[in-house]
C-alpha positions, -999 to +999 in steps of 0.1 A: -488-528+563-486-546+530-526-539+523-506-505+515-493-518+485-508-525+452-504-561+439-488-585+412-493-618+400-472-647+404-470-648+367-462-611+367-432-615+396-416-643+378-415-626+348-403-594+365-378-611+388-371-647+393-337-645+405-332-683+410-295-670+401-290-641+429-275-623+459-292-627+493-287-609+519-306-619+550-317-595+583-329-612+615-356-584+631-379-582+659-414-582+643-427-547+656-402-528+638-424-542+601-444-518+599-424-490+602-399-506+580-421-511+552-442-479+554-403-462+540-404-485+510-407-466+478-442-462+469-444-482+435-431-518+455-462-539+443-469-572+472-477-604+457-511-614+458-529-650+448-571-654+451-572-620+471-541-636+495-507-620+502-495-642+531-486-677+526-478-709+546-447-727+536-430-755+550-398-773+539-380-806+548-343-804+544-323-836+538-289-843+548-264-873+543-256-892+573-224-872+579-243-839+579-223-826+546-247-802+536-245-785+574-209-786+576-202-770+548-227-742+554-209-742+587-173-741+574-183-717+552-170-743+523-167-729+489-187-761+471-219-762+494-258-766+491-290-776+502-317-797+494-353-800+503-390-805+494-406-772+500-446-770+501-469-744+493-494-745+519-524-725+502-519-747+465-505-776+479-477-783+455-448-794+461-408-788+449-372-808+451-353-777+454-313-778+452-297-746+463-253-743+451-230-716+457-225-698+422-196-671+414-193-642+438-214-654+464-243-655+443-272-685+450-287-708+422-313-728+429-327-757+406-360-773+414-386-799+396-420-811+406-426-833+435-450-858+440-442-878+466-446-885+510-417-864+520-401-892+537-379-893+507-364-875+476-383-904+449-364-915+421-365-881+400-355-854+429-327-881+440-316-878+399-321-839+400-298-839+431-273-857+418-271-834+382-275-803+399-243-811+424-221-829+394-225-793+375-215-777+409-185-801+416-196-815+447-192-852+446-221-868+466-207-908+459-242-924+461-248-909+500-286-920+512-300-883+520-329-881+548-352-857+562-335-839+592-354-813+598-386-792+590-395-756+590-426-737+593-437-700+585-458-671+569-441-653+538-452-621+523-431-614+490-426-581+475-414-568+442-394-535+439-393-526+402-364-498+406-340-525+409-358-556+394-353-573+431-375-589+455-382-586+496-394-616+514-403-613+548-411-645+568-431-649+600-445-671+628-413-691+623-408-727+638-385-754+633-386-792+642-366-823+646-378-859+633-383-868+669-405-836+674-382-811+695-393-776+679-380-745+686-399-710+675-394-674+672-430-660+670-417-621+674-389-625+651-390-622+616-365-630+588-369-602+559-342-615+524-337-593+499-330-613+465-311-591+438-292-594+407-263-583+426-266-543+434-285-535+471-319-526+467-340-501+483-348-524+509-305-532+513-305-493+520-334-484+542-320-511+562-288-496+562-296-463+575-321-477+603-286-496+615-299-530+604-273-549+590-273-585+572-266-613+595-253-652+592-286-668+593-297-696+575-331-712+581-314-749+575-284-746+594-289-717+622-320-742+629-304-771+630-275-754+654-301-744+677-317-780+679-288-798+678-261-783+704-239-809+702-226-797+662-202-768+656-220-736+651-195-704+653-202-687+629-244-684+642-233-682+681-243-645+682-280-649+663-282-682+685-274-660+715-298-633+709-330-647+693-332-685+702-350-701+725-355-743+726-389-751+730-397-793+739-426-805+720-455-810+742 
């Protein structure tokens, strides 16, 4: 399904769209609908491709303070929220502090710096890249101790539509996991974002008319909720309900 497209360079993608400042809207989809779903993009979408490779592994380890601040106030849909983690690129091996705010109209911005480090913690320079990224947001942290509280695990394609300057990603083989190992997975789901300057895509609208419509999902917190039954998770019950299933590590 994506061999159908022609290809572009990382370079080429980030030039074209970075979008670390963006709109996301998010679609939760059994995997066997894909190909049909991608065979009505428009026919100049170009795929990202690296070394001859279009599907990549990435995992990412999300930290939290003790209280769970940066889940509650994803879950309490709080005005001043965000996310950390280290993310890893499985094929190049690098690695990425990555804070994620809330910007004006709903829009995302993400912030990120090199990491080089176990993953056990944020290291001296993501802990001070944290703590700018959150004073320009507003969000006080008071000198909170942030540690890993859970991981996740999947295949991304990423595609580039140039009639609106926006991107698709479309992640599979998902998995989650707790520190103590509990992992849940979703191996015929699969999560397709489409990252925008603010307009709907093409993607936004072929969804639209084949009834799809975005859903409350995040990878973090809808994960976390499903792991961990004992914190408040309304807003996710009915993607919970519908595509979650725990899974006990063996």
């Amino acid at each position: 399904m994506i061999t159908a497209f022609a290809p572009i360079s990382l370079d080429h993608l980030v030039a074209s769209a970075e979008l670390l400042t963006r709109v996301d809207r998010k679609y939760l989809l059994p995997a066997s609908v894909l190909p049909g779903l991608l065979a009505g993009l428009p026919p100049d979408v170009r795929a990202l491709e690296i070394d001859g490779q279009r599907d990549f592994g990435y995992r990412s380890i999300y930290f939290d303070t003790a209280g769970l601040d940066s889940y509650l106030g994803a879950a309490h849909s709080r005005r001043r929220r965000f996310k950390v983690r280290i993310r890893t690129y499985a094929e190049t091996g690098t690695h990425f502090v990555e804070v994620k705010t809330r910007g004006s109209r709903g829009t995302t911005i993400k912030e990120r710096i090199s990491y080089e480090g176990n993953g056990l913690d944020l290291g001296p320079d993501g802990r001070a890249h944290l703590e700018r990224v959150l004073a320009d947001a507003g969000i006080p942290v008071d000198g909170s101790a942030f540690r890993p509280v859970l991981i996740t695990r999947y295949r991304r394609h990423t595609l580039y539509l140039p009639g609106t300057g926006s991107r698709v990603t479309v992640d599979t083989d998902l998995g989650w996991s707790l520190p103590d190992g509990t992992r849940i997975r979703m191996p015929d789901r699969a999560v397709l974002e489409t990252k925008s300057g603010g307009a709907a895509s093409e993607a936004d609208r072929l969804l639209w008319r084949l009834h799809h419509r975005p859903c409350s999902i995040s990878k973090y917190a809808t994960g976390l909720a499903a792991l961990r039954p004992d914190l408040p998770a309304n807003r996710w019950q009915p993607v919970l309900r519908r595509h979650f299933s725990l899974e006990e590590s063996s």
